[in-house]
Residue frames as a rotation matrix with the C-alpha (Angstrom) as fourth column:
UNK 1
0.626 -0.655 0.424 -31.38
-0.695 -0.221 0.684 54.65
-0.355 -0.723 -0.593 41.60
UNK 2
0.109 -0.849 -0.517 -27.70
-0.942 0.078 -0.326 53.33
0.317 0.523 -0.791 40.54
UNK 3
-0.827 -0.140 0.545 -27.73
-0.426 0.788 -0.444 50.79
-0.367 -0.599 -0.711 43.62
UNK 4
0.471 0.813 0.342 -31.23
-0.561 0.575 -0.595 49.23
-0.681 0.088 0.727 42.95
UNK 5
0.674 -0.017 -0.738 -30.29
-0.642 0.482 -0.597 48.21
0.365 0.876 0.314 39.36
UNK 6
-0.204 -0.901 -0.383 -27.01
-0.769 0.389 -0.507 46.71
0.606 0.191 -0.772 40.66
UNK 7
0.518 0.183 -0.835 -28.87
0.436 0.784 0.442 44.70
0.736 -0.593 0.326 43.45
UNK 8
-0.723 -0.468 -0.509 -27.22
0.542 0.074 -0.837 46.34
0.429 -0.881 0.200 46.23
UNK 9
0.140 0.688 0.712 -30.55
0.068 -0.724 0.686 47.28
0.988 -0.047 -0.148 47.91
UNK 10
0.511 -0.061 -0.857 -28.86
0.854 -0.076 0.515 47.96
-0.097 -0.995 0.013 51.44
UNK 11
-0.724 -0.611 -0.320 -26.74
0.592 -0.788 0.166 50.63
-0.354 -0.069 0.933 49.86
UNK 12
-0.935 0.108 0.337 -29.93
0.059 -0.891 0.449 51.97
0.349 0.440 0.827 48.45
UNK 13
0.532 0.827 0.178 -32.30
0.391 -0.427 0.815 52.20
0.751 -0.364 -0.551 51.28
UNK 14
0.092 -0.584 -0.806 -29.55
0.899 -0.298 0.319 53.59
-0.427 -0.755 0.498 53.15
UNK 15
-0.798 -0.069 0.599 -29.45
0.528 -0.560 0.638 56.05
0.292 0.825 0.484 50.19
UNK 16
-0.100 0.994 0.054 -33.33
0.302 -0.022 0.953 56.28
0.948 0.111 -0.298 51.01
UNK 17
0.551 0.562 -0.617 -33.45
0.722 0.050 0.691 56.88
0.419 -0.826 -0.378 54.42
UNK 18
-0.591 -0.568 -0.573 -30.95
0.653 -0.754 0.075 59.53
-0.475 -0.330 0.816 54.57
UNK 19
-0.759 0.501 0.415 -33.15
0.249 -0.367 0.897 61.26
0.601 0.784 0.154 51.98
UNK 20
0.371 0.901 -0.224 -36.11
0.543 -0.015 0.839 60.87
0.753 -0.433 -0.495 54.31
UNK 21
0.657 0.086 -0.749 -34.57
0.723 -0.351 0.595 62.02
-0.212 -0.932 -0.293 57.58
UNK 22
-0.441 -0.896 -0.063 -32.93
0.859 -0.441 0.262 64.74
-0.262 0.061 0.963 55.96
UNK 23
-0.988 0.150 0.041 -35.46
-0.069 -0.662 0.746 66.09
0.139 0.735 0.664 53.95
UNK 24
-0.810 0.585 0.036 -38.90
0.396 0.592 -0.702 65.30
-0.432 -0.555 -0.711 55.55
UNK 25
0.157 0.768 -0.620 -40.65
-0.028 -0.625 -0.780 68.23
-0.987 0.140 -0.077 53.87
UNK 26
-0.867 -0.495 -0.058 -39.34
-0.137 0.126 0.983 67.07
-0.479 0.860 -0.177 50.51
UNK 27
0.198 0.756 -0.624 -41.65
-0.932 -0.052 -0.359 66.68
-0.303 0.652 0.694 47.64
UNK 28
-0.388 -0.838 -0.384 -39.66
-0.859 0.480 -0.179 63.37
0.334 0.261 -0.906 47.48
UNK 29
-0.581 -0.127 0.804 -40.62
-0.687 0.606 -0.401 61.54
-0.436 -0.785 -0.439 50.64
UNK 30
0.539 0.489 0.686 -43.56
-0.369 0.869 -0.330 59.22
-0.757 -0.076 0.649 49.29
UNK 31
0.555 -0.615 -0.560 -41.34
-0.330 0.455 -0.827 58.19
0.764 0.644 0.050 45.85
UNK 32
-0.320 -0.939 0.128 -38.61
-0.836 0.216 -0.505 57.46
0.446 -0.269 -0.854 48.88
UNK 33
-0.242 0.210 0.947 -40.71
-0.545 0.779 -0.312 55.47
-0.803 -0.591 -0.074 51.53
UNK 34
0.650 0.600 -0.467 -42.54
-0.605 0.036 -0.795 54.10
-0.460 0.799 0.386 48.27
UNK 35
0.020 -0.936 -0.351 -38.46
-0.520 0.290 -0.803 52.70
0.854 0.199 -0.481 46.47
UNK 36
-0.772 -0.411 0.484 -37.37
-0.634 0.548 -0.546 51.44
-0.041 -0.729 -0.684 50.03
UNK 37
0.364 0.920 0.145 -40.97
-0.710 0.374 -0.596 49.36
-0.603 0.114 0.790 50.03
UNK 38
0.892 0.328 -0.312 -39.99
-0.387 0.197 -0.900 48.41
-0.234 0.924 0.303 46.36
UNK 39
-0.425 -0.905 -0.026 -35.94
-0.773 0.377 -0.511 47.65
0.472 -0.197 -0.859 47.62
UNK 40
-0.525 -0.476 0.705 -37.06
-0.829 0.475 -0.296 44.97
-0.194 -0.740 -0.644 49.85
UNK 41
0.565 0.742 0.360 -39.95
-0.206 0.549 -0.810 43.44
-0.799 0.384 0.463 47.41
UNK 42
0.542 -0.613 -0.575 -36.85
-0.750 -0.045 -0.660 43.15
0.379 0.789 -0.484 44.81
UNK 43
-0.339 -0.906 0.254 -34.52
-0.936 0.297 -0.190 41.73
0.097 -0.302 -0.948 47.10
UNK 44
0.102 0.517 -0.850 -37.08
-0.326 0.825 0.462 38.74
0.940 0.230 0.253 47.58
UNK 45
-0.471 -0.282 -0.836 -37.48
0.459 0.731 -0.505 35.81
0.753 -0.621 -0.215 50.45
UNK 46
0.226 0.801 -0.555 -39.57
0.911 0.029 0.412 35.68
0.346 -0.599 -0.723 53.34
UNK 47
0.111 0.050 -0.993 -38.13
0.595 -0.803 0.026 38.25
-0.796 -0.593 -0.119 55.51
UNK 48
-0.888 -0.437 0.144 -37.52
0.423 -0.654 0.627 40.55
-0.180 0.617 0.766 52.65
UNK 49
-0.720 0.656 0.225 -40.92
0.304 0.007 0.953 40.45
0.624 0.754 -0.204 51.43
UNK 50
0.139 0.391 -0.910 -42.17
0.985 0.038 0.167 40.55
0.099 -0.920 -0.380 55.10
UNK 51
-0.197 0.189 -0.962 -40.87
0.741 -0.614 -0.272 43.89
-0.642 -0.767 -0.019 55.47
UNK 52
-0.853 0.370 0.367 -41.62
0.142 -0.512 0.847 45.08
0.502 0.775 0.384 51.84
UNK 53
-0.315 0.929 0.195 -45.08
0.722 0.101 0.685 44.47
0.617 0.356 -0.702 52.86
UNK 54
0.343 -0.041 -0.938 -44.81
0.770 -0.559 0.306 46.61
-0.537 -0.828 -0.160 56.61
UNK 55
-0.784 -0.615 0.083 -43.15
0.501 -0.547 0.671 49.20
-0.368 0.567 0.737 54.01
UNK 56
-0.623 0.520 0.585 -46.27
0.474 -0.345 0.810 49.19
0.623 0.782 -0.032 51.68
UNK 57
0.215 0.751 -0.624 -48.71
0.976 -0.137 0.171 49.14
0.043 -0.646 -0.762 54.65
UNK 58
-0.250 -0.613 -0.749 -46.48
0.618 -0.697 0.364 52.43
-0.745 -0.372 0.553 56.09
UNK 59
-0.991 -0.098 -0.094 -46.60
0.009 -0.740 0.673 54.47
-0.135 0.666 0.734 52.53
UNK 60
-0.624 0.781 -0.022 -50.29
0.495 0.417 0.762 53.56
0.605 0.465 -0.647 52.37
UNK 61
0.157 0.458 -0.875 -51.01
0.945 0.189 0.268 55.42
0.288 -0.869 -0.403 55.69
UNK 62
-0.419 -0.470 -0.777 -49.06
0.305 -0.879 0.368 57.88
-0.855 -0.083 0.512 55.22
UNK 63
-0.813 -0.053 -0.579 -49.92
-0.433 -0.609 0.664 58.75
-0.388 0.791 0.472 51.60
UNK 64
-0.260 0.646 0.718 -53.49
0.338 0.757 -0.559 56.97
-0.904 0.097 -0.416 51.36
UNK 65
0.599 0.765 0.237 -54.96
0.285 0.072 -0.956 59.42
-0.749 0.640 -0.175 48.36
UNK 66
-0.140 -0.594 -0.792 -51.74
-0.859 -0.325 0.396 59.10
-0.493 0.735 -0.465 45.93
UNK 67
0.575 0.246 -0.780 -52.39
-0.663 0.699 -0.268 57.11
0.480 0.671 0.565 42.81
UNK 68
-0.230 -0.826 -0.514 -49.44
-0.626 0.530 -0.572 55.29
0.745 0.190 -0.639 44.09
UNK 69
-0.495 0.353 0.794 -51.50
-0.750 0.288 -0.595 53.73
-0.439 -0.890 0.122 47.36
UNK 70
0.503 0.759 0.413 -53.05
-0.456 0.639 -0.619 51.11
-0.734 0.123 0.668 44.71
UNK 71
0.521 -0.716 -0.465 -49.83
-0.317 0.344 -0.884 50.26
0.793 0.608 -0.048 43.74
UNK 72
-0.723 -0.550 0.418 -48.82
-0.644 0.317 -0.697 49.32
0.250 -0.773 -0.583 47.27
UNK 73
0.099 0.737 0.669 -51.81
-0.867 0.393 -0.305 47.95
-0.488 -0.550 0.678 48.12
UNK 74
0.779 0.289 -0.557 -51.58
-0.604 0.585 -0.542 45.91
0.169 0.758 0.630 44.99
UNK 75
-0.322 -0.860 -0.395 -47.66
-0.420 0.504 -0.755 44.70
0.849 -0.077 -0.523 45.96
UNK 76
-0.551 0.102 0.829 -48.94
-0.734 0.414 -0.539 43.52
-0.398 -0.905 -0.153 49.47
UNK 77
0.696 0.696 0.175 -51.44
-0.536 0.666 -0.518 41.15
-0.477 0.267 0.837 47.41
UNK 78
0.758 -0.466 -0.456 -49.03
-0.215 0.482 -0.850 39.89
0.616 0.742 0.265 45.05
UNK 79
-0.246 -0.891 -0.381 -46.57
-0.715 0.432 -0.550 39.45
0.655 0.137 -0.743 47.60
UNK 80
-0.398 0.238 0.886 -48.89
-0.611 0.652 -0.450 36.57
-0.685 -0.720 -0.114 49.48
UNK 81
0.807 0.279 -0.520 -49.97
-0.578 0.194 -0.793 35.61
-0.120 0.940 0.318 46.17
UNK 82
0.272 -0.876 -0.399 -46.22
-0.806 0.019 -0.592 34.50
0.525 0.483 -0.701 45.87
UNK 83
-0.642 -0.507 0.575 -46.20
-0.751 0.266 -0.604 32.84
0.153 -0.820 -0.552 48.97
UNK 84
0.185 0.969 -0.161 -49.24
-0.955 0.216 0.202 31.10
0.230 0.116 0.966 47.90
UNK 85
-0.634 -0.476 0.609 -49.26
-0.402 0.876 0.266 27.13
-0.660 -0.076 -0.747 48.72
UNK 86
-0.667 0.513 -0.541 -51.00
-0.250 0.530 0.811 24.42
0.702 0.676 -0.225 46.17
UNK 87
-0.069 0.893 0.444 -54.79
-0.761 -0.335 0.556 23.90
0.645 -0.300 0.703 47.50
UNK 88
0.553 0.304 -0.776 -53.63
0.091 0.903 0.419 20.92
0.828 -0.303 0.472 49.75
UNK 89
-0.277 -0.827 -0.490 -51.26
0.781 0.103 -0.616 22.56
0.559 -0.553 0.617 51.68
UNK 90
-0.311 0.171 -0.935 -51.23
0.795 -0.493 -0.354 25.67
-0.522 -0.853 0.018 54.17
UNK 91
-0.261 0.085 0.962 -53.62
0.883 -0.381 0.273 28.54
0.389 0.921 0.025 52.80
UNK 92
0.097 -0.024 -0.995 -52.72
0.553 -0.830 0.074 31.33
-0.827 -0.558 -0.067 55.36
UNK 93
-0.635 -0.560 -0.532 -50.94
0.093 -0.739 0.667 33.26
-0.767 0.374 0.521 52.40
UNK 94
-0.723 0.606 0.332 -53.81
0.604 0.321 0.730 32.34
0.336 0.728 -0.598 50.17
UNK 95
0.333 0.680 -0.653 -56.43
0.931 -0.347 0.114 34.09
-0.149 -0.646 -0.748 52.60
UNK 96
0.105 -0.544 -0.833 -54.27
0.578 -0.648 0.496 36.98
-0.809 -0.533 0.246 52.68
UNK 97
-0.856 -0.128 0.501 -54.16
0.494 0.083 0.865 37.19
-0.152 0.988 -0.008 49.30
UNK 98
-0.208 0.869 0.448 -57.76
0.866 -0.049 0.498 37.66
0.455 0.492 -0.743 48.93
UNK 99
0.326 0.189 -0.926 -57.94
0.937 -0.194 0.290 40.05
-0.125 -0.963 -0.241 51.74
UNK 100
0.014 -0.833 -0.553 -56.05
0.381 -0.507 0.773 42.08
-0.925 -0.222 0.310 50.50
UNK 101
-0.925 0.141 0.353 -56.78
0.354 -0.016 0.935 41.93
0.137 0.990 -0.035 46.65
UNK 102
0.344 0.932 -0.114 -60.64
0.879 -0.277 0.388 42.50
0.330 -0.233 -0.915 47.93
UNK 103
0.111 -0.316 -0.942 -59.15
0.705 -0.643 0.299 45.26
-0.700 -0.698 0.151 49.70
UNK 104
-0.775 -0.547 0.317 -57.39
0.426 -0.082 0.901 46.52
-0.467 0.833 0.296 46.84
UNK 105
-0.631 0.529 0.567 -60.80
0.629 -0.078 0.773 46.53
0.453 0.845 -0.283 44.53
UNK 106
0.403 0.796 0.452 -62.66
0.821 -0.532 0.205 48.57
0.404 0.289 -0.868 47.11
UNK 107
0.159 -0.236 -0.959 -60.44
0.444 -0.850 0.283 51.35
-0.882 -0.471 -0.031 48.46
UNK 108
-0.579 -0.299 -0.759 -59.43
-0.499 -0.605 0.620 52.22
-0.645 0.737 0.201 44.84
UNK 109
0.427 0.599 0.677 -62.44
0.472 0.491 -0.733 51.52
-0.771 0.632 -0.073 42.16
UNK 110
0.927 0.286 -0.240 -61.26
-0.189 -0.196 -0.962 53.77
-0.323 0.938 -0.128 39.90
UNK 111
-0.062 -0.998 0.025 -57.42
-0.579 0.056 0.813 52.37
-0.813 0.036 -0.582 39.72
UNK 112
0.499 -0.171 -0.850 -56.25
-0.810 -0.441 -0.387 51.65
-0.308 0.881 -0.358 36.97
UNK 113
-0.782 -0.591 0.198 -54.97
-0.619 0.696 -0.364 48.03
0.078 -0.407 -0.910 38.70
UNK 114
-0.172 0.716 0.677 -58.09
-0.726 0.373 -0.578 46.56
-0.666 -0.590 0.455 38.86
UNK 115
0.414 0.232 -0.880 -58.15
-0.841 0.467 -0.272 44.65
0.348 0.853 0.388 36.05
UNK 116
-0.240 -0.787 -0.569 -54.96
-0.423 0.612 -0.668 42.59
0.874 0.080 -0.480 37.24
UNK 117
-0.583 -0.069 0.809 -56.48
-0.805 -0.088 -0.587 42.54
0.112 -0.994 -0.004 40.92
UNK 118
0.043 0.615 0.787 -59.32
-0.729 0.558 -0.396 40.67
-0.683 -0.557 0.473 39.95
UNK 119
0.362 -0.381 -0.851 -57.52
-0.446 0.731 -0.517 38.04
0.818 0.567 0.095 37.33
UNK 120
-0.537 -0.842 0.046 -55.11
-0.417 0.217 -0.883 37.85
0.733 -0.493 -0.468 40.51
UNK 121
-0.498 0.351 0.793 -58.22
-0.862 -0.097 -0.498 37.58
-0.098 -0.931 0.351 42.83
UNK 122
0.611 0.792 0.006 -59.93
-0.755 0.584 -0.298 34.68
-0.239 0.177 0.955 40.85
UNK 123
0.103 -0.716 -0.690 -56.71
-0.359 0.620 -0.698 32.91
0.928 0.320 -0.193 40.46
UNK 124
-0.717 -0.588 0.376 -57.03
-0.317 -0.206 -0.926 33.06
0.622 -0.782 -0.038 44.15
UNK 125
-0.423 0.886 -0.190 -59.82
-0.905 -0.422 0.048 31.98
-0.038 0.192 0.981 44.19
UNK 126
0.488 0.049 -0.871 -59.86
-0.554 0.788 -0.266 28.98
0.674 0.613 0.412 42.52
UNK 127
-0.356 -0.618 -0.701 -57.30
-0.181 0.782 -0.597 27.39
0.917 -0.086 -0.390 44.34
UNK 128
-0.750 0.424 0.508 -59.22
-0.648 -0.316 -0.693 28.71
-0.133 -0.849 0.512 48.04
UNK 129
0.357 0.913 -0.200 -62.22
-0.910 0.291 -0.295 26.65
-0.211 0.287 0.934 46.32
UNK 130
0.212 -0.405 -0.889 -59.93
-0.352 0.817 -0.456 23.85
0.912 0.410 0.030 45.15
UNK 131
-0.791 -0.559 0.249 -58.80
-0.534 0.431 -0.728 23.44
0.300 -0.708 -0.639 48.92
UNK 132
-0.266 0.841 0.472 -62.79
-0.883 -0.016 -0.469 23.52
-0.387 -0.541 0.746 50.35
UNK 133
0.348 0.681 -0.644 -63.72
-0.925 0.362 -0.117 21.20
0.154 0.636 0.756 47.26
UNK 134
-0.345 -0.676 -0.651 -61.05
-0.598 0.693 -0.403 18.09
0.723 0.251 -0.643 48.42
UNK 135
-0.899 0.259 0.352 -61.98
-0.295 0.234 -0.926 18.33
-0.322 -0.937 -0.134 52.01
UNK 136
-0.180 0.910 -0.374 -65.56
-0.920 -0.290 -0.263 18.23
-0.348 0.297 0.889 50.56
UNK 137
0.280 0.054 -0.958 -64.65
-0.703 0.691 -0.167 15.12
0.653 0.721 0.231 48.38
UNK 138
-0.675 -0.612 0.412 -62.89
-0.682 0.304 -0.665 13.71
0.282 -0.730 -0.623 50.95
UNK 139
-0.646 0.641 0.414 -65.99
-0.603 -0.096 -0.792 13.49
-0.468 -0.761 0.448 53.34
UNK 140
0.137 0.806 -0.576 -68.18
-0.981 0.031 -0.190 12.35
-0.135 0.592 0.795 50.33
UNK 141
0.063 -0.370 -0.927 -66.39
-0.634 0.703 -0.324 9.22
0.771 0.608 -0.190 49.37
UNK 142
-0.873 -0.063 -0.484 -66.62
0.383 0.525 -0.760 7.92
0.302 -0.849 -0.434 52.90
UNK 143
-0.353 0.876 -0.328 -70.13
0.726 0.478 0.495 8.63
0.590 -0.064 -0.805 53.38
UNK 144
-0.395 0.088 -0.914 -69.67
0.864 -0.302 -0.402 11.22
-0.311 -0.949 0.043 56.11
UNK 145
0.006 0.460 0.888 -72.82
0.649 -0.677 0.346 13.75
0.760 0.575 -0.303 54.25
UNK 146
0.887 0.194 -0.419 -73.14
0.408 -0.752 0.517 16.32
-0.215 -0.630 -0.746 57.00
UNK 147
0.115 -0.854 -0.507 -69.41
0.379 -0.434 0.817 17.04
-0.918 -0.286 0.274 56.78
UNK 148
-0.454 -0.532 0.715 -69.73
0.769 0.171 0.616 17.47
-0.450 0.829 0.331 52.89
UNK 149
0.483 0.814 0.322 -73.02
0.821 -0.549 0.157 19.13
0.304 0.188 -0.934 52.78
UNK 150
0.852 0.324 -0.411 -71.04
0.410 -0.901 0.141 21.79
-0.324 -0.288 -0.901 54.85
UNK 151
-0.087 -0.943 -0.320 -68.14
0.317 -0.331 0.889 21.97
-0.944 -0.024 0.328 52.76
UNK 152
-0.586 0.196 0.787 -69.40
0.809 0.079 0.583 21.64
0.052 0.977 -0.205 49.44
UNK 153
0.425 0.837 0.345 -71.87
0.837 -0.509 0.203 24.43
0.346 0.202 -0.916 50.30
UNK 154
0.386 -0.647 -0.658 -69.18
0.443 -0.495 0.747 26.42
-0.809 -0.580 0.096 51.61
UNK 155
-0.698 -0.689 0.195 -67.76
0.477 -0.245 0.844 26.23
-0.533 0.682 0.500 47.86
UNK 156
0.056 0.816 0.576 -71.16
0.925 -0.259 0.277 26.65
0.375 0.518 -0.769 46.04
UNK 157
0.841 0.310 -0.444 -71.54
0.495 -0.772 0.399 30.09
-0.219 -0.555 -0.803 48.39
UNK 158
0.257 -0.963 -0.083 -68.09
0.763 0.149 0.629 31.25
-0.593 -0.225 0.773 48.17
UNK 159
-0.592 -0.721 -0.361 -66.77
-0.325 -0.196 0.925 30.72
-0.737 0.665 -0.118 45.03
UNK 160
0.374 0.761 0.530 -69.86
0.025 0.563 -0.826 30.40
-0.927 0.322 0.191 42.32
UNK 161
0.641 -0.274 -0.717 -67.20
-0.764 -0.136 -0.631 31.29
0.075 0.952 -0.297 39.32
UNK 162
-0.278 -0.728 0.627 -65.24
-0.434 0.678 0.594 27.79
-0.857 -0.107 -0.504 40.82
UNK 163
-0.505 -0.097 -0.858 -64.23
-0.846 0.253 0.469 25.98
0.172 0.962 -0.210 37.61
UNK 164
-0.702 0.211 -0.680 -65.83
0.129 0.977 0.170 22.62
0.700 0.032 -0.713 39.30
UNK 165
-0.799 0.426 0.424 -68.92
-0.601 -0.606 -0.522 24.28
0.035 -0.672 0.740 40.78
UNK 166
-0.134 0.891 -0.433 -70.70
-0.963 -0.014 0.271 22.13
0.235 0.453 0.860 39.13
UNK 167
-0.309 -0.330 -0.892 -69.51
0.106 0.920 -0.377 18.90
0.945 -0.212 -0.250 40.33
UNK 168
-0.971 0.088 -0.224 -69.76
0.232 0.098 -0.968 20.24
-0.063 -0.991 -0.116 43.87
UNK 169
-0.362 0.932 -0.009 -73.53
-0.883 -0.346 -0.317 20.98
-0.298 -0.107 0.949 43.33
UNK 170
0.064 0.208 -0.976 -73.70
-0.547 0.825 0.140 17.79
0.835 0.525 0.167 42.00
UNK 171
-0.514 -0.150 -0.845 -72.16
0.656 0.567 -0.499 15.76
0.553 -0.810 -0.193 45.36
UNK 172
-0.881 0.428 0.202 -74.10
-0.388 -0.409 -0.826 18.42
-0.271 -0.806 0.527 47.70
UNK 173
-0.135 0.766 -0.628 -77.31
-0.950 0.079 0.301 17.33
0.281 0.638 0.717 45.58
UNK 174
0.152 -0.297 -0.943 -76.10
-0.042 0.951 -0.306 13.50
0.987 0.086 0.132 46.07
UNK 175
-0.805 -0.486 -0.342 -75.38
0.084 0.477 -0.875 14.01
0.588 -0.733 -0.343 49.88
């Protein structure tokens, strides 16, 4: 579509949604709901992305066994992935992430997306393990072993591909 490229993605899900409620029996409709999804995951920022994702969900429900349903599934991961925070801050969008990437790897094994899902899912990973492993340190360095023992074993369980697994088996060992 002419509008997308130019950035004007209100003139083209308006484009889109006449399409849809014109043509409902179209051979079109999931490419349309599918674009309008893919207009508001362009356009960026929270609420954009917010309703990109209520978009994918929507074409996913409607159109669960098209190849293209692990390509939405996959934009709803990547767009909390984006929203990710560093492993000291809030890791709602982190959680989600996984959720969603896990999701991802088992509704569609044989997609062709899996590769990236689970690079994207251990990147996601890591930092989910990087949050557990501070609190963890935290606790250690001030003596307080019950709290560590149950964080640090939180990571060890978890996340056993955490780049510093070994450290936290170490301090769980030590507490």
């Amino acid at each position: 579509m002419d509008a997308m490229k130019h950035n004007k993605f209100d003139v083209a899900r308006m484009t889109l949604q006449t399409l849809i409620n014109t043509y409902p029996d179209s051979e079109y409709i999931a490419r349309a709901k599918l674009a309008v999804g893919d207009s508001w995951y362009a356009e960026g920022g929270t609420t954009s992305l917010t309703q990109a994702e209520l978009e994918y969900k929507d074409f996913i429900t409607f159109f669960p066994n098209m190849p293209e349903a692990a390509e939405a599934q996959l934009k709803i991961a990547n767009i909390h992935y984006q929203q990710m925070e560093k492993p000291d801050r809030d890791f709602t969008h982190a959680m989600r992430a996984e959720d969603e990437y896990r999701q991802l790897i088992n509704q569609f094994p044989d997609s062709k997306l899996l590769p990236e899902a689970r690079q994207r899912l251990l990147e996601v990973q890591e930092v989910l393990a990087e949050r557990e492993f501070r609190i963890g340190h935290f606790y250690y360095i001030r003596e307080a072993y019950p709290a560590a023992i149950a964080r640090l074993r939180s990571v060890v369980d978890k996340y056993p591909l955490y780049s510093q697994a070994d450290e936290a088996l170490y301090m769980l060992g030590q507490s």
